[in-house]
C-alpha positions as CSV (number, residue, x, y, z in Angstrom):
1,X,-5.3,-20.0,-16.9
2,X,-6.8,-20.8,-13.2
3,X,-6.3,-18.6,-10.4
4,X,-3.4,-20.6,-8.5
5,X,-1.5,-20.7,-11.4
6,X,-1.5,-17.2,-12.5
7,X,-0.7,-16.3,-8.6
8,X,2.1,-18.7,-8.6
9,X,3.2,-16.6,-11.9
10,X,2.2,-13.4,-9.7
11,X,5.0,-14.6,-7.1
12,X,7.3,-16.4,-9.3
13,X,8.0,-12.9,-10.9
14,X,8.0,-11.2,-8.0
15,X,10.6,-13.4,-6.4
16,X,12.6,-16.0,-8.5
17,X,13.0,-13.4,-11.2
18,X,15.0,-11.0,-9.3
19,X,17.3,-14.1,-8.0
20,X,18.1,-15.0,-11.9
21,X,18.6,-11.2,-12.6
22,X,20.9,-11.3,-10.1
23,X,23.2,-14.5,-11.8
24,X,23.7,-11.6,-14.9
25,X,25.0,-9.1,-12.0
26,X,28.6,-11.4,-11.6
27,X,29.3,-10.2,-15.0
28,X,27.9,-6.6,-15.3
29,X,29.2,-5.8,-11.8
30,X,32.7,-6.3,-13.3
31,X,31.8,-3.3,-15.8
32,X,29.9,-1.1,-13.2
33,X,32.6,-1.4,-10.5
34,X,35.1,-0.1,-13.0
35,X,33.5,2.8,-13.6
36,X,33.1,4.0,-10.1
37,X,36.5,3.3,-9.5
38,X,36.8,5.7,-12.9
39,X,34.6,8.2,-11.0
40,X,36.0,8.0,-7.9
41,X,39.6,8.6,-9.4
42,X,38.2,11.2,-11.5
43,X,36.4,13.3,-9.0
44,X,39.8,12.5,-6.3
45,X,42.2,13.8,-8.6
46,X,40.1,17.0,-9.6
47,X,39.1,17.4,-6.0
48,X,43.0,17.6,-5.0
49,X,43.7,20.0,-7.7
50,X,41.0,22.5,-6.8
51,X,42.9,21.8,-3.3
52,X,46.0,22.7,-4.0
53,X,45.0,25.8,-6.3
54,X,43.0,27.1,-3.3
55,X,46.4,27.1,-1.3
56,X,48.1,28.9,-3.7
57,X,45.7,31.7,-3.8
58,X,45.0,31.8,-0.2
59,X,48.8,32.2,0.1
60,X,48.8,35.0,-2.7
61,X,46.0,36.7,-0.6
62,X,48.1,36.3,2.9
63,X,51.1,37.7,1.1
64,X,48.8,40.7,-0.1
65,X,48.4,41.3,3.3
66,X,51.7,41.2,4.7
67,X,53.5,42.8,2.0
68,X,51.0,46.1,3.6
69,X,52.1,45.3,7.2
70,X,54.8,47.7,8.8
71,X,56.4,45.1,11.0
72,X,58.1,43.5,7.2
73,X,58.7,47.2,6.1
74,X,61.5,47.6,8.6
75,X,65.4,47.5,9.0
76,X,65.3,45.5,12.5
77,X,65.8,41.8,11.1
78,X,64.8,40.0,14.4
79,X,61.6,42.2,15.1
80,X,60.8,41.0,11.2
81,X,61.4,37.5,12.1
82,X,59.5,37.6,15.4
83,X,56.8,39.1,13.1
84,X,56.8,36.2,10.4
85,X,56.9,33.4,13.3
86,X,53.8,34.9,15.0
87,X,52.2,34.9,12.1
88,X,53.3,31.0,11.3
89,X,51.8,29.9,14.3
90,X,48.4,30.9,12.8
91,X,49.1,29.6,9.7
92,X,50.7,25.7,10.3
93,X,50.3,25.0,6.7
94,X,53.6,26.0,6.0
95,X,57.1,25.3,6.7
96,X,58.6,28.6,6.8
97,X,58.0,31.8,5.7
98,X,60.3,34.7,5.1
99,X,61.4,37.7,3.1
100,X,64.1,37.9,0.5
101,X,65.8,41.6,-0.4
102,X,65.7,43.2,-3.8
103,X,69.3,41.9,-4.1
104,X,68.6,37.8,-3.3
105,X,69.5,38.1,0.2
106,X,67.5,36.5,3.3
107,X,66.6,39.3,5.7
108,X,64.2,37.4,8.2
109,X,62.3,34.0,8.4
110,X,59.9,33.0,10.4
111,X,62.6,30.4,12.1
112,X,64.1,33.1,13.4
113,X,68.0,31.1,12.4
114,X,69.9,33.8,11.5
115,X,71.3,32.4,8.2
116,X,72.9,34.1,5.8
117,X,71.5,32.7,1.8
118,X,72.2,34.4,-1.2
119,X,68.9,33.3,-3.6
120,X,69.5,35.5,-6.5
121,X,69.6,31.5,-8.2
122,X,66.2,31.0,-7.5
123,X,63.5,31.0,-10.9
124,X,60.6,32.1,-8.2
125,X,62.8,34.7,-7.1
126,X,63.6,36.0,-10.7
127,X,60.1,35.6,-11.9
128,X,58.2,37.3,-9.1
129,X,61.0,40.5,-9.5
130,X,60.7,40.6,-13.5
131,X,57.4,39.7,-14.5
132,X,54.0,41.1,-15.1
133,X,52.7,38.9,-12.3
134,X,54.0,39.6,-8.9
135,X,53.5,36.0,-8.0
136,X,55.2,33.1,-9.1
137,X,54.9,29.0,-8.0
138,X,58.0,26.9,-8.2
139,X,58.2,23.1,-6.8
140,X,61.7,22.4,-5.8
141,X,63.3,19.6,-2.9
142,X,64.5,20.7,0.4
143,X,68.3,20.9,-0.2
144,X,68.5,19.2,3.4
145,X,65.3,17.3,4.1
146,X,65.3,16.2,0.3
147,X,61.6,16.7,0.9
148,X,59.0,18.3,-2.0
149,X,57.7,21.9,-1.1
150,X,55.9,24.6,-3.1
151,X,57.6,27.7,-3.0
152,X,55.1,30.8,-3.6
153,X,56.6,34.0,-4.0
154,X,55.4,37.4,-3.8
155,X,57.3,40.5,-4.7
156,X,56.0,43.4,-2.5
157,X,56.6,47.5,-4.4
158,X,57.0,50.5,-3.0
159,X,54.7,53.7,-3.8
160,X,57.6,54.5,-6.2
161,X,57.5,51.1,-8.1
162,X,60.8,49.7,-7.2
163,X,60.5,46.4,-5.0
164,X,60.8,46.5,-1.3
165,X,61.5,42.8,-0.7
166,X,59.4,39.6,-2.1
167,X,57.5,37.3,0.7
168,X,58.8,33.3,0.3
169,X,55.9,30.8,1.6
170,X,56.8,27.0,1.7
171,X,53.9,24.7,1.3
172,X,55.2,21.3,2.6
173,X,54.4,19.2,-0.7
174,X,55.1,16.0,0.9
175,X,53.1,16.4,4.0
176,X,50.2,17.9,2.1
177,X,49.6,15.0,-0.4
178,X,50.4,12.3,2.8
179,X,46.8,14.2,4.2
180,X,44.9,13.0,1.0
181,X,46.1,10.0,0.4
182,X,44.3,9.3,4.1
183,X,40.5,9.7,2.2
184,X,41.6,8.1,-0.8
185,X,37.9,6.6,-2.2
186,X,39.5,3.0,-3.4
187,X,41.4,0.5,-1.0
188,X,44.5,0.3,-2.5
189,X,45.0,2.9,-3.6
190,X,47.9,5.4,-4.8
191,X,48.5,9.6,-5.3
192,X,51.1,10.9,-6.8
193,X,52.2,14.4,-7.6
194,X,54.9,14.8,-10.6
195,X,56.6,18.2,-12.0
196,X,56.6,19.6,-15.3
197,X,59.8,17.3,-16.2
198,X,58.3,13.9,-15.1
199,X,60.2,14.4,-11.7
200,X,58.2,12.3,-9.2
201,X,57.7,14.6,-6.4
202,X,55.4,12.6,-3.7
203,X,54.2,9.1,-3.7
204,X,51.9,7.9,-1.2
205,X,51.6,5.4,0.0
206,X,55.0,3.8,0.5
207,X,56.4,5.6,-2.1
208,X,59.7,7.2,-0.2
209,X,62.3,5.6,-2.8
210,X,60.5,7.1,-5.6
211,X,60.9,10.3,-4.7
212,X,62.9,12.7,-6.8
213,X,63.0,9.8,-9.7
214,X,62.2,10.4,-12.9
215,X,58.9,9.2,-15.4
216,X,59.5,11.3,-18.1
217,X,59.5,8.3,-20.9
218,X,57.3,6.2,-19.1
219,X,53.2,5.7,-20.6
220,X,52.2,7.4,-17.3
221,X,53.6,10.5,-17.9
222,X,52.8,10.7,-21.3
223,X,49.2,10.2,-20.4
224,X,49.5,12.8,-17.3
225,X,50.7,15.3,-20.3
226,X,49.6,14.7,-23.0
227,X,45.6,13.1,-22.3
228,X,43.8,15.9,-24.2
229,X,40.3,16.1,-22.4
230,X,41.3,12.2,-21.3
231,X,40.9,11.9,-17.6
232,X,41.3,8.7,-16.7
233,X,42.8,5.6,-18.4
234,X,43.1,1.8,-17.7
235,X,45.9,-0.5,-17.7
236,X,48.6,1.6,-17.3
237,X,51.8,-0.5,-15.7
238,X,54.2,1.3,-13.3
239,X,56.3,0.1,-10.8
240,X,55.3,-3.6,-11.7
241,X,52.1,-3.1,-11.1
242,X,48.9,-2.7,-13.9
243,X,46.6,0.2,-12.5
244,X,43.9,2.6,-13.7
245,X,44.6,5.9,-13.6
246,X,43.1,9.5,-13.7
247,X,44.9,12.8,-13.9
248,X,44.4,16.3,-13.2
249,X,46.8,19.6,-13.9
250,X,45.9,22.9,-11.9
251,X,44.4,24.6,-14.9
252,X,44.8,28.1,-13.4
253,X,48.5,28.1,-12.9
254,X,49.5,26.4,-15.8
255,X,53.0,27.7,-15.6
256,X,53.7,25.1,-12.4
257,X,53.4,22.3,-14.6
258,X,52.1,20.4,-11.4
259,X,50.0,16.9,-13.0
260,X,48.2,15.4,-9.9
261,X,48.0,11.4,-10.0
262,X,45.5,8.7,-8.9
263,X,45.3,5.1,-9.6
264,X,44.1,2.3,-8.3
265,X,45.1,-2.0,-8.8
266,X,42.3,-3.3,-11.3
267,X,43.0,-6.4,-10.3
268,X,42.7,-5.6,-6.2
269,X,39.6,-3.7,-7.6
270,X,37.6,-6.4,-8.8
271,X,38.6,-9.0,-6.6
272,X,36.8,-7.0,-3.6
273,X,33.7,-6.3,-6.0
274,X,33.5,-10.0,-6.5
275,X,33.6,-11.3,-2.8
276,X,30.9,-8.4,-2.5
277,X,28.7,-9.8,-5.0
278,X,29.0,-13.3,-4.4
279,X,27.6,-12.5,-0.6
280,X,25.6,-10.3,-2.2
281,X,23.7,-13.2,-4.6
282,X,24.2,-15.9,-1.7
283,X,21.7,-12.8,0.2
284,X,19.3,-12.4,-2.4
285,X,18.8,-16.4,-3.3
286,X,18.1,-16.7,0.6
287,X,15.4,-13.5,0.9
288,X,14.2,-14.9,-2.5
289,X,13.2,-18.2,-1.0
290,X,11.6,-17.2,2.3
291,X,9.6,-14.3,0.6
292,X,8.3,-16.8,-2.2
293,X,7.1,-19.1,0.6
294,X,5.5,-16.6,3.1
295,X,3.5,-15.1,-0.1
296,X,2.3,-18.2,-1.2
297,X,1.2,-19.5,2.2
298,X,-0.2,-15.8,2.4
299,X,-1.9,-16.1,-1.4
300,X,-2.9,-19.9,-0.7
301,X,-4.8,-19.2,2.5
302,X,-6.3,-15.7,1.8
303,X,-7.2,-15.4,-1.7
304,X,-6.6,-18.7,-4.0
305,X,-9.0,-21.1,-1.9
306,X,-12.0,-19.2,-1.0
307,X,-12.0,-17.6,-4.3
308,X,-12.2,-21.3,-5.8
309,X,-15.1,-21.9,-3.7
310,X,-16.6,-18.8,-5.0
311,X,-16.0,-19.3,-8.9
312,X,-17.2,-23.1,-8.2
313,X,-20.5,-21.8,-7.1
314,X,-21.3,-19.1,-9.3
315,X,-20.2,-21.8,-12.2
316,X,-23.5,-24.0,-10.7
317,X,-25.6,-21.7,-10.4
318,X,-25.3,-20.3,-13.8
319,X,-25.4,-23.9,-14.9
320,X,-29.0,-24.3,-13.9
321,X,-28.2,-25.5,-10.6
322,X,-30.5,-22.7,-8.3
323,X,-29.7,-24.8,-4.8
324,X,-26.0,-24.0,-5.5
325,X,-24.6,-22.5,-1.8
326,X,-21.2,-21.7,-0.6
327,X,-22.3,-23.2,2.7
328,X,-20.1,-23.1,5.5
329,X,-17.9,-22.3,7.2
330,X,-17.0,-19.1,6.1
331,X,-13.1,-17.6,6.6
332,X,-13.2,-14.8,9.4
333,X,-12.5,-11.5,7.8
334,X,-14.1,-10.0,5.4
335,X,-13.9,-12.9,2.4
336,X,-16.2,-14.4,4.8
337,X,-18.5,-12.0,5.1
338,X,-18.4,-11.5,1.1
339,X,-19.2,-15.3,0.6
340,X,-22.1,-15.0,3.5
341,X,-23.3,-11.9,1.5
342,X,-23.1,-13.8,-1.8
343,X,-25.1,-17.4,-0.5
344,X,-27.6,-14.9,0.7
345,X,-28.1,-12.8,-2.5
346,X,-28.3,-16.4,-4.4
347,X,-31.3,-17.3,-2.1
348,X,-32.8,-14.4,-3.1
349,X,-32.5,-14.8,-6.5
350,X,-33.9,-18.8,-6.3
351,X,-36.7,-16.4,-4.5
352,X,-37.3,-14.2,-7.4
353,X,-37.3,-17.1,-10.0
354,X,-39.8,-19.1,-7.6
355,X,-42.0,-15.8,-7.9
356,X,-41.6,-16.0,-12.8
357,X,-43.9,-19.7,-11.6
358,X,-46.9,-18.2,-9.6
359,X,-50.4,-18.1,-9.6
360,X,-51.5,-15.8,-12.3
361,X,-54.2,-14.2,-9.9
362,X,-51.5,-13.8,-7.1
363,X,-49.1,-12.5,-10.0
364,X,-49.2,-8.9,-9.6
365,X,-49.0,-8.7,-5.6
366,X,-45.7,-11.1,-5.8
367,X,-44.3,-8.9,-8.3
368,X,-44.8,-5.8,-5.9
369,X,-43.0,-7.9,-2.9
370,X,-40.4,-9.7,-5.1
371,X,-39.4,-6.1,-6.9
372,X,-38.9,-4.9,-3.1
373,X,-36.9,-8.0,-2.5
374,X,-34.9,-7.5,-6.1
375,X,-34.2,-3.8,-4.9
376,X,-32.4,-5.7,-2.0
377,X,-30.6,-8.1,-3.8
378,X,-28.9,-5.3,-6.2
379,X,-28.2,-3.8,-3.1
380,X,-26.4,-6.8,-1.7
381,X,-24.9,-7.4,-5.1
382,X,-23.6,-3.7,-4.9
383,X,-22.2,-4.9,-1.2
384,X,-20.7,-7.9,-3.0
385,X,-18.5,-6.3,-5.5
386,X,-17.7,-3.1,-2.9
387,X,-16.6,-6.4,-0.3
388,X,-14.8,-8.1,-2.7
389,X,-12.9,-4.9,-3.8
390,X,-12.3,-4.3,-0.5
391,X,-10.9,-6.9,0.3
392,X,-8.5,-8.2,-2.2
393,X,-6.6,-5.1,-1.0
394,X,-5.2,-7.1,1.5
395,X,-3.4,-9.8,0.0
396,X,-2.2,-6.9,-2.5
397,X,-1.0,-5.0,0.3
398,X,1.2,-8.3,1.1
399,X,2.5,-8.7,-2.4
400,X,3.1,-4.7,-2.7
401,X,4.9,-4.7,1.0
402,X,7.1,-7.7,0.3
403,X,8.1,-6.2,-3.2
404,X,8.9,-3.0,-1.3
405,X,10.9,-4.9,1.1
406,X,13.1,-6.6,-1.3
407,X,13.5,-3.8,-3.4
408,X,14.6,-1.1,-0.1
409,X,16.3,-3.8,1.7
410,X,18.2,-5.7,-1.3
411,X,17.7,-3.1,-4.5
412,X,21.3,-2.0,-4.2
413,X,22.1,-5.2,-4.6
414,X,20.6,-5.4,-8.0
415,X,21.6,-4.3,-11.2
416,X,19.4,-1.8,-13.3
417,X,17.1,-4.9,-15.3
418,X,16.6,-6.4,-11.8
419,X,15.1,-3.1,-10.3
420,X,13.3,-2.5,-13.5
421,X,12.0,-5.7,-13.2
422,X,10.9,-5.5,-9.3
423,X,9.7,-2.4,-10.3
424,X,6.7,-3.6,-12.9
425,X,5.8,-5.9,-10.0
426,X,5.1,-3.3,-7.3
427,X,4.0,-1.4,-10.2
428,X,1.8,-4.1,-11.4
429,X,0.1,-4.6,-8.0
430,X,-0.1,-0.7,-7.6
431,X,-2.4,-0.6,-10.5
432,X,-4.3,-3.1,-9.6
433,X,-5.0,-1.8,-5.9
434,X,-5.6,1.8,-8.5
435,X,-8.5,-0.2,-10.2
436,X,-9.6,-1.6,-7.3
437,X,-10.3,1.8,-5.9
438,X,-11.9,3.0,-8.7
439,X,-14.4,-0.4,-8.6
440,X,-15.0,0.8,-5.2
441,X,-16.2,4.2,-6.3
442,X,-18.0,2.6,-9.1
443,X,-20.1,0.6,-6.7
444,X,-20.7,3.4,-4.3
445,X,-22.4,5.4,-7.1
446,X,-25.6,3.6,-7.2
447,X,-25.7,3.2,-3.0
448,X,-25.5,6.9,-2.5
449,X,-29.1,8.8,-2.9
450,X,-29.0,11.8,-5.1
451,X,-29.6,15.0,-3.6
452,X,-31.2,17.3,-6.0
453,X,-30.4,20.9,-5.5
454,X,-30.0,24.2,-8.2
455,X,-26.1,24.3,-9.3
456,X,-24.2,26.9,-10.0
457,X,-22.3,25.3,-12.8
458,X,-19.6,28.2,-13.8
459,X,-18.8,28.4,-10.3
460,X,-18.8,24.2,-9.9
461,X,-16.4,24.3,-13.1
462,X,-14.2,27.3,-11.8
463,X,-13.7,25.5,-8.3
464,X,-13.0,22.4,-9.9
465,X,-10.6,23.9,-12.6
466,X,-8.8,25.9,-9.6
467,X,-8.1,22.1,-7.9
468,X,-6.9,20.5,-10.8
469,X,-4.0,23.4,-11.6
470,X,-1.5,21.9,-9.5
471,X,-1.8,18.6,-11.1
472,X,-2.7,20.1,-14.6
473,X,0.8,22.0,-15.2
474,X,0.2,24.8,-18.4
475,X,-3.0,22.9,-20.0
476,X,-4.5,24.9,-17.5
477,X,-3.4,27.5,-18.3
478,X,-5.2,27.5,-21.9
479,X,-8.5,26.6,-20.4
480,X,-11.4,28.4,-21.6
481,X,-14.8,28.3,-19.8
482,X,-18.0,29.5,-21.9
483,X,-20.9,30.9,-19.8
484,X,-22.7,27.9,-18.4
485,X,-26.4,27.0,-17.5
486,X,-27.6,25.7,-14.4
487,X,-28.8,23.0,-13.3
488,X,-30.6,20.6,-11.0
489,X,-29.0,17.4,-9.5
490,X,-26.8,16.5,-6.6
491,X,-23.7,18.7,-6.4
492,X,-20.9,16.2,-5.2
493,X,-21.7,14.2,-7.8
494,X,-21.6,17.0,-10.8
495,X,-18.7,18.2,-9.2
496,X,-17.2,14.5,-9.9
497,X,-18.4,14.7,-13.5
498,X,-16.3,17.6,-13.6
499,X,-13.5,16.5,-12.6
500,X,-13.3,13.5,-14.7
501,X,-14.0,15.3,-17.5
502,X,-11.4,18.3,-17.4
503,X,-8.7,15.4,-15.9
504,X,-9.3,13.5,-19.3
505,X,-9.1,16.7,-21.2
506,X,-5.9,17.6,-19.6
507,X,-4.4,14.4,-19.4
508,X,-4.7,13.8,-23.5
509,X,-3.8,17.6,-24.5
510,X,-1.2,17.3,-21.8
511,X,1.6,16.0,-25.0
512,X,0.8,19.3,-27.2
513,X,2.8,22.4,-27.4
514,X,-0.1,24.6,-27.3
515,X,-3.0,22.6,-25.7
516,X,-6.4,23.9,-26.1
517,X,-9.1,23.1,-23.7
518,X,-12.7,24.6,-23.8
519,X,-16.0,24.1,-21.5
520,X,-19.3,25.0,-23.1
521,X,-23.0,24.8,-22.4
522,X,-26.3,26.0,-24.0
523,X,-30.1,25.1,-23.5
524,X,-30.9,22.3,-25.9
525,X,-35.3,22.0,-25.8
526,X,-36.5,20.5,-22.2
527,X,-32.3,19.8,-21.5
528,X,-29.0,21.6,-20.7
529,X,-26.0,20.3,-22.8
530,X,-22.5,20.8,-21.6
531,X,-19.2,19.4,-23.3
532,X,-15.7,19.6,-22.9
533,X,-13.5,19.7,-25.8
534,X,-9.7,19.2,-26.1
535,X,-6.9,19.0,-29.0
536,X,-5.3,16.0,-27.5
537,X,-5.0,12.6,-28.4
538,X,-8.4,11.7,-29.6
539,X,-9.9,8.5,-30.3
540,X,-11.3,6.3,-33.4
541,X,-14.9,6.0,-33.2
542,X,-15.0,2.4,-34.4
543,X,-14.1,1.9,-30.3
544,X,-17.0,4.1,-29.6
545,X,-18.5,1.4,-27.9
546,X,-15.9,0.9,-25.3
547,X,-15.8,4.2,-24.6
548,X,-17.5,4.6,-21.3
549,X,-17.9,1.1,-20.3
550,X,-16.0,0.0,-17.2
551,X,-12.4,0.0,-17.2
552,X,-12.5,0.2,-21.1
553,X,-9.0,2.1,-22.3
554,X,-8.7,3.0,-26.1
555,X,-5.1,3.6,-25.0
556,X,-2.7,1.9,-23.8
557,X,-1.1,2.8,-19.9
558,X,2.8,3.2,-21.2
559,X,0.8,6.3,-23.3
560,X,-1.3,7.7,-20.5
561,X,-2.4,6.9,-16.7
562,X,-5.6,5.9,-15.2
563,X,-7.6,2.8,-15.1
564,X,-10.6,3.6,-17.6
565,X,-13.5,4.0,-15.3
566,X,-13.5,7.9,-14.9
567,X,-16.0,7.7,-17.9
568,X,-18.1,5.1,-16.9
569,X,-18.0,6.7,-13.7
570,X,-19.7,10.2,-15.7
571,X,-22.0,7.7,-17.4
572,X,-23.4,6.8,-14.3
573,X,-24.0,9.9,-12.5
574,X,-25.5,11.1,-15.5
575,X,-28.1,8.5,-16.1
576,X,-28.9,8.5,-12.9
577,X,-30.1,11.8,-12.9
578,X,-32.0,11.1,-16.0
579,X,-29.6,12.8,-18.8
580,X,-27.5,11.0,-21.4
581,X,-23.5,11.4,-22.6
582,X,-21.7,11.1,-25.9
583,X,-18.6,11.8,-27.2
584,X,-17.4,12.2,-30.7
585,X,-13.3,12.2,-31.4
586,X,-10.8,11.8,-34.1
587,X,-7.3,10.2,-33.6
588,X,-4.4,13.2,-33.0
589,X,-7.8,15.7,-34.0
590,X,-8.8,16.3,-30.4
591,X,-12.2,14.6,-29.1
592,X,-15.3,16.4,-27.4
593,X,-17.0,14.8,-24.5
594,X,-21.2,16.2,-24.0
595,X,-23.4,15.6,-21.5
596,X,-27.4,16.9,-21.0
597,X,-29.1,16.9,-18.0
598,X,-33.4,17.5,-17.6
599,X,-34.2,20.9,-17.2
600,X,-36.0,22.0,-14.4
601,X,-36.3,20.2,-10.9
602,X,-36.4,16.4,-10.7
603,X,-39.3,14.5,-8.9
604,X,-36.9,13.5,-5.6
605,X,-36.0,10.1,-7.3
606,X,-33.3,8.8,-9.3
607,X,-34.0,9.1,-12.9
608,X,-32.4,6.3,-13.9
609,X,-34.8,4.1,-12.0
């Protein structure tokens, strides 16, 4: 497959995929708007519950407090009432509060009106004199207002035992539930708040004529009572209109009997969800377009073209054809400076096979020149692949940002296989920048000169080991370093050796439940041998081959991370100070990684040359 068509592939996926994900979104929208209105309701309804329990116990606590105060404790009805209104002010919640006597009779209100009520009638008044519990919850209408209010009663005892009076709070039901159906989460929306006996008691909003009805036979109730772990529930009709539901009881004063109400019009419900999604797809089909065409333009220009002329080139002169150039021009940037770099290092190379056809007797001082001039051209070959690393980073920069964009910009607009599927691109062209980087480090390897000095090798492994922890998790914790031997070579890059090495071996014991890592070293005749052994994954040694080549993996990236040159990477700092590696491994056995290096101190040049 040629370049331009597997960069068209490249932006195809990245863009026209997303904008046919997004035709499947019309019909799982449906589903996933549902459930947030499920939720919503859900969390709404419990939400008000925990509300409205929190007032009843606040008001237990308040009438704790008064039922201590002297000002209540008194025979002077209008000081007691002057009392109770001073306190309303700093409590607004309520209606009215006031304090009945042992016998049922109203002694003072917060009001201050003077009435004379006999409430020896009342079940909150019975229950808070006779029971174990000293407070008792009753919802009842307003015999004038006909409005809902929670009547919490406290009976406050003497030392002796007998009562003194019980305190009367009036939570104004009606009022209270108007406030929440304000941040209802769904437009459309309804609350309700229904009695023990199916008695309707608030409706909001616009729900004044059902007040005081009753839904005792009807489905709704029967789910509000009887839905046994069941919170919410869908096409429930009421009042002519199909709705879903959820429900919610105050589970710590079961005796009220109090079922709190939310539903919301499926059909109102998905007709907003679609409007939303259709301008939602209209979006993404636009976006999709422009970023396909900027890309391409971006892909065409930058990458596709001179890499053609490139390929073409290289194709010639492997063919045979030594005169082959790139010629100019040559793109500003650096894919110009790579091509320049690459028609020089070809004119080189036509030098060096002019040289294989001299004179015999001029042979040997040619060879001497030309081997200068070959030292060069590996060096400009080594600049090749480090510019041409370097600089595809651009255009995957470009594919990476616009992935980005569309997924930060439009990803809530997508359903879960559209992200997943925007995600493998930007994930795709991470990895690739990831092997990129690790070309580049590959490349630098044989630019950099080795500076050979005596190394401390338990104290390279310790600092080494002590950088990794963070990343390691508990395999470093079972990591066990033998006394090692030192050794000659550069530092920076045994220290690199090192950490590819352990980041393998705790990277593949990573998955055990007791992973087991061990460093090791001994002198081995005129050489030092170190390995690094693990109980981890292993490999099969038919791929032994592979093992440390570049960017070889024996398993696959869903499994475990990295790009496969952190071996080939050991491989080369290793021959290049004259030593040798091996490995030997057995699949879900573990593997063991060695490497020897000369003894003694090297001559000042690379080994491997």
């Amino acid at each position: 497959m040629s370049i331009r068509a597997r960069l068209l592939l490249l932006i195809l996926f990245a863009t026209l995929i997303p904008a046919l994900v997004g035709g499947m979104l019309f019909l799982e929208h449906r589903d996933s708007e549902i459930a947030g209105a499920r939720r919503d309701l859900t969390a709404t309804a419990r939400q008000i519950a925990q509300d409205l329990s929190d007032t009843v116990r606040g008001t237990a606590q308040l009438h704790y407090g008064l039922s201590r105060a002297r000002d209540l404790d008194t025979q002077d009805r209008a000081a007691c009432s002057d009392f109770l209104a001073n306190v309303l002010k700093e409590y607004p919640q309520y209606t009215g509060i006031l304090t009945i006597t042992p016998k049922g009779d109203l002694f003072c209100d917060s009001l201050r009106t003077g009435r004379a009520l006999h409430l020896t009638d009342r079940r909150y008044f019975q229950q808070a004199l006779t029971s174990e519990n000293p407070l008792a919850v009753e919802p009842a209408f307003g015999r004038l207002t006909g409005i809902a209010v929670l009547q919490i009663a406290y009976a406050a005892r003497r030392e002796t035992g007998e009562p003194g009076f019980v305190l009367l709070a009036s939570v104004n039901l009606e009022k209270y539930m108007q406030s929440r159906s304000q941040t209802l989460p769904r437009q459309n929306a309804v609350i309700a708040l229904v009695d023990g006996k199916g008695t309707i008691l608030t409706w909001h909003p616009a729900g004044e004529k059902l007040r005081g009805t009753s839904i005792a036979d009807s489905p709704l109730f029967r789910f509000a009572r009887e839905r046994q772990g069941e919170e919410v529930r869908e096409d429930i009709e009421f009042g002519g209109a199909s709705r879903i539901w959820a429900a919610s009881a105050l589970p710590e004063f079961p005796e009220m009997g109090l079922h709190i109400l939310v539903g919301v019009s499926k059909k109102d419900l998905l007709a907003a969800a679609n409007r939303k999604l259709m301008q939602a797809l209209a979006t993404l089909v636009v976006v999709s377009l422009l970023v396909f065409a900027g890309a391409w333009m971006l892909v065409e220009s930058g990458v596709r073209r001179p890499a053609a002329r490139i390929i073409a080139t290289v194709a010639r002169f492997s063919a045979g054809d030594f005169g082959a150039r790139i010629g100019k021009p040559y793109p500003r940037g650096g894919i110009g400076d790579l091509m320049a770099a690459l028609d020089h290092a070809l004119e080189l190379m036509q030098a060096q096979r002019d040289v294989i056809q001299g004179l015999n007797a001029d042979l040997e001082r040619r060879v001497v020149e030309r081997t200068a001039q070959i030292e060069a051209a590996n060096k400009e070959l080594e600049d090749f692949s480090y510019s041409v690393s370097h600089d595809m980073r651009a255009p995957l920069r470009a594919i990476d940002g616009y992935s980005r964009m569309l997924e930060e910009d439009y990803g809530d607009k997508l359903d879960a296989e559209g992200r997943r599927l925007l995600g493998v691109v930007r994930d795709s062209s991470q990895k690739l920048g990831a092997l990129i980087d690790d070309l580049l480090a590959f490349s630098r390897l044989g630019r950099r000169p080795i500076t050979a000095v005596e190394v401390d090798m338990n104290a390279l492994v310790q600092g080494v080991l002590n950088e990794l922890r963070p990343v390691a998790g508990e395999s470093a914790q079972h990591c066990v370093i033998e006394p090692l031997p030192a050794a000659w070579g550069d530092r920076a890059l045994l220290r690199q050796v090192w950490v590819n090495l352990l980041s393998n071996a705790f990277k593949f014991a990573g998955k055990r439940e007791q992973p087991v890592i061990k460093v090791a070293g001994h002198h081995g005749g005129m050489e030092n041998v170190y390995s690094v052994s693990d109980n981890g994954a292993g490999f099969d040694m038919q791929y032994y081959d592979k093992l440390f080549g570049v960017f070889q993996r024996l398993h696959g990236t869903d499994e475990f991370p990295g790009t496969g040159a952190g071996l080939a990477i050991v491989r080369r700092v290793v021959t290049r100070h004259g030593g040798r590696v091996w490995a030997e491994g057995k699949i879900n056995a573990g593997a063991t990684f060695y490497f020897a290096l000369p003894r003694g101190k090297p001559n000042g040049r690379d080994a491997a040359s």
